[in-house]
NUZA-575181 format. One record per residue (C-alpha): x, y, z. Coordinates in pm, whole numbers, plus 50000, padded with zeros to 5 digits. Example, Ala and Ser with C-alpha at 12.3 -4.5 7.8 and 13.67 -1.06 7.14 Angstrom:
! residues 2
512304955050780513674989450714
//
This chain:
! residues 289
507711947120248508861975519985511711999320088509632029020189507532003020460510831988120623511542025420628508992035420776509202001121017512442012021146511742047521264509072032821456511282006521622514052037621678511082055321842509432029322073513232020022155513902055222209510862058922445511742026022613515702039222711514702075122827512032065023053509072074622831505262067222950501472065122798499592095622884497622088023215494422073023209491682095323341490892095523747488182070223795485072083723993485412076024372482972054124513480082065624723479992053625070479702066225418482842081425545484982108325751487752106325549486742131125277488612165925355485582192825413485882226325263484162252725476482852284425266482392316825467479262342425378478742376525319480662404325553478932435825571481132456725736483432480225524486852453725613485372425725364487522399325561486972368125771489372346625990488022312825877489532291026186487642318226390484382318926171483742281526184485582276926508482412250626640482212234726327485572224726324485372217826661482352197726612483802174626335486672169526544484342157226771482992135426568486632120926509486462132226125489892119725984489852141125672491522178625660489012206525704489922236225518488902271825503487972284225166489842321125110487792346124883488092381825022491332396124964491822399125320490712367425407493122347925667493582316025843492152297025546494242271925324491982268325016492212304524827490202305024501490082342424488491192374524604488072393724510485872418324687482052422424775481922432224437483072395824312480462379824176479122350224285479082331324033482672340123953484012328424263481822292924198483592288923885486922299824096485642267924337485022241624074488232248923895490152248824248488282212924396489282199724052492892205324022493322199124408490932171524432489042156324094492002153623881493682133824123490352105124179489702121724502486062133324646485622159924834482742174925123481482209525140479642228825368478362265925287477222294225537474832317825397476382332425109478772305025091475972281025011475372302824675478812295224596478902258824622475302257424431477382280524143480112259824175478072227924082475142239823867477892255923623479782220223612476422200123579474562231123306478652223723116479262260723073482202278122966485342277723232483952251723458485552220423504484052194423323483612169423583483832175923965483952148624262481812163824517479792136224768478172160225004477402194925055475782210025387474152249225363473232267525677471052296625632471552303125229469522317825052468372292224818465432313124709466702347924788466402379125054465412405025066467942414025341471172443425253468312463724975470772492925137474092476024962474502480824651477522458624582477082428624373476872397824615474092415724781472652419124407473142381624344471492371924696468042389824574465252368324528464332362924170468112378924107469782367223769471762348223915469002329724178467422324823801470492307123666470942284523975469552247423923468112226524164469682201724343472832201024098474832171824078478892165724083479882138723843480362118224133476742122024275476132148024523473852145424850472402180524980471252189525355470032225625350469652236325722467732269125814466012284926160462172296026141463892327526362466342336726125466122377526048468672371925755467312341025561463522327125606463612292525656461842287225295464472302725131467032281825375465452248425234464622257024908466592241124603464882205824570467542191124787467012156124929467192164725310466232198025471466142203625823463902234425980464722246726325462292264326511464392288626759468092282726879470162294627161470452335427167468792360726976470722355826609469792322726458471542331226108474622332826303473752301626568473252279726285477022275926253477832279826637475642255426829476832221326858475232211527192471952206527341468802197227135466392218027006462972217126846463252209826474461352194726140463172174125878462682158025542464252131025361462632138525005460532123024891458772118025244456872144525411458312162925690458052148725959456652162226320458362190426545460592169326766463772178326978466572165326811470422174426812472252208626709472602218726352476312213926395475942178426496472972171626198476112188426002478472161426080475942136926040475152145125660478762148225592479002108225705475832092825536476402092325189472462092225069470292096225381470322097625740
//
């Protein structure tokens, strides 16, 4: 070995040494992908809709209150966790934003991803999500710009399965008298309904139920199930007189209703249980019920 090799030899040896005496470490392998399986342990992130009053704000604990009642029910072990995106937005303890009706929607599903990864993803774990109207838009942004790789998402995300009650998969025509831009995004055939892709997948391997009410004023149930999502389920009327807002309230009773577990047909109008037990349900089962 010439002079300049030992050389060189020995300021590698003083730096391994070096590394060795001050506690030094390899850069951390990347977090493996969690495993798919059926489970309650996931922590569930519940994302609020649209407010159309001039406050902007929502008490999550208050707005989910039978959800989260319901998965307690159900003895779900993971946290459940409202998402924050209003600037007055309280009693939730997931903030990705502190925007306004004028926040665009797919700005606050980039605000998601990027929030789920550094809370979740980067650290191997999977999360649940479940999305009420507008919220579902948010979780489809959240996913579609992971899975399309654009700019400012996260470039992997560990999401196993995502619940929507009354989105607007396909758009409504409901709040033409707002002119702020979440009501923009929610129109059908809206840029950003364009942009969203079907049935978009977390790096993990996501499982959709979209759930929607044939007596929904808000959302028609085509637009509630549309997306090319594995499972929809179809109600046909619910207890009281708004089903957009009974979708995430009733958690008792059963009620006439169609499903589909794609690619079978739907299958015949049956009673069957609320949509916040079928929510549960699809949180649990990791491919199908």
């Amino acid at each position: 070995m010439g002079r300049g090799q030992r050389g060189k030899a020995l300021v590698v040896s003083a730096l391994t040494a070096g590394a060795i005496l001050f506690g030094a470490v390899a850069p951390a392998q990347a977090a493996s992908t969690p495993s798919r399986n059926n489970s309650k342990n996931e922590d569930v992130l519940l994302v609020h809709g649209y407010d159309p009053v001039w406050a902007a704000k929502f008490d999550c604990k208050d707005y989910f209150k039978d959800v989260i009642t319901g998965l307690k029910k159900a003895n779900w072990k993971g946290k459940i966790r409202g998402v924050a995106f209003y600037k007055d937005d309280w009693n939730c303890d997931f903030r990705i934003s502190k925007g306004s009706r004028d926040t665009g929607l797919k700005t606050l599903g980039k605000a998601l991803a990027n929030k789920i990864y550094k809370d979740y993803t980067s650290k191997g774990k999977s999360v649940d999500l479940v999305g009420h109207s507008m919220g579902g838009l948010i979780i489809q942004a959240a996913l579609t710009g992971v899975a399309k790789k654009e700019s400012g998402f996260p470039k992997k995300l560990f999401v196993e399965d995502v619940v929507t009650l009354g989105t607007p998969h396909a758009g409504t025509n409901w709040g033409w008298g707002h002119s702020y831009q979440q009501t923009k995004d929610m129109r059908k055939k809206s840029s950003l309904i364009k942009w969203l892709r079907n049935n978009p997948q977390s790096t993990q391997g996501t499982d959709w139920t979209a759930i929607g009410s044939n007596s929904d004023a808000i959302v028609s149930e085509t637009s509630a199930t549309a997306g090319g999502f594995k499972h929809w389920v179809r109600y046909d009327n619910l207890k009281g007189v708004d089903d957009h807002a009974a979708l995430k309230k009733v958690r008792t009773g059963t009620y006439k209703m169609q499903y589909r577990n794609s690619p079978s047909k739907a299958s015949s109008w049956k009673k069957r249980n609320s949509p916040v037990v079928w929510t549960a349900s699809s949180l649990y089962y990791h491919s199908s019920w």
